[in-house]
C-alpha positions in Angstrom: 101.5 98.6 97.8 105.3 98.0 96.7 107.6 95.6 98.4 110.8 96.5 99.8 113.5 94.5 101.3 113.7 94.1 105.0 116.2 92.2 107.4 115.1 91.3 111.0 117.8 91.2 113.6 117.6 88.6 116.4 119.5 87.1 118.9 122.2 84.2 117.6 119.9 80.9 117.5 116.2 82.4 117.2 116.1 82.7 113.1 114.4 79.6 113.1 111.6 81.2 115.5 111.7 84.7 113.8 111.4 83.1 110.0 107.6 81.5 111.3 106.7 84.8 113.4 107.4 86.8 110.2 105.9 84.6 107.7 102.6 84.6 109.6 102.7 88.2 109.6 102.9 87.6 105.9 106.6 88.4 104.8 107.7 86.7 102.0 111.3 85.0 100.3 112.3 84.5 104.4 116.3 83.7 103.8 118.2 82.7 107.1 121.4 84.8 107.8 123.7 85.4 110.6 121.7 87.3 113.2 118.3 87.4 111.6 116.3 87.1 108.9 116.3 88.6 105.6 112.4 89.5 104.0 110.2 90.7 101.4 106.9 92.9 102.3 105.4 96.0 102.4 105.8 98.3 104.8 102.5 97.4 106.4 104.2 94.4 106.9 107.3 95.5 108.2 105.1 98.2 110.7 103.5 94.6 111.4 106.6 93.3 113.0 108.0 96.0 114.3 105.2 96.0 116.6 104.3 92.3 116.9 107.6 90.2 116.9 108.4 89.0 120.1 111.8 87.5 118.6 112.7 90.5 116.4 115.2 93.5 117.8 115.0 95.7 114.9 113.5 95.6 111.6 115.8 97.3 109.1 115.2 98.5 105.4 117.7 97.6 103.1 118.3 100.9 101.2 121.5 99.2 98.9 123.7 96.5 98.6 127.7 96.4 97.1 130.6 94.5 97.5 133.2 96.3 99.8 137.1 95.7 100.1 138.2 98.1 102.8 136.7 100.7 104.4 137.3 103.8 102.1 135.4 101.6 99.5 132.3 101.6 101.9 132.4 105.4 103.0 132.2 106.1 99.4 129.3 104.1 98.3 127.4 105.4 101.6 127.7 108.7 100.2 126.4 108.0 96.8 123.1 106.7 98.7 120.2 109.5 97.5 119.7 110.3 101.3 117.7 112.7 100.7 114.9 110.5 100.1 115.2 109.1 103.6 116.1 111.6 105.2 115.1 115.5 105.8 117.7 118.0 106.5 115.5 118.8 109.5 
């Protein structure tokens, strides 16, 4: 199974408490940020958190990162995201 890269959201204060809940569910490169918790798993181990995380509010998959300088700059990089692969029309 492939890894992917994740970032956990959690309340201001509780990264410490997230970064030990998620490495016992066996995510991997844990880097503190603002907020949450930035991770490598698998998707089994992001499923894992999702449902087992008692200090994580979302679990989000990183599709892409860039550098943006002002809004028009970020509109047009979102739309050069293969959505399709995400997302159905349906």
């Amino acid at each position: 199974m492939s890894e992917s890269d994740f970032f956990a959201t959690a309340p201001a204060g509780a990264e410490p408490l997230l970064a030990t809940e998620l490495a016992e569910l066996g995510a991997t490169h844990l880097k503190s940020a603002r907020s949450g918790i930035r991770f490598r798993g698998t998707l089994e181990t992001a499923y894992c958190a999702c449902l087992w995380s008692r200090t994580a509010s979302r679990i989000l998959l990183l599709l892409a990162e860039f550098p943006v300088a002002d809004p028009l700059t970020l509109y047009s990089r979102i739309l050069e995201l293969p959505w399709e692969e995400h997302l159905a029309p349906e």
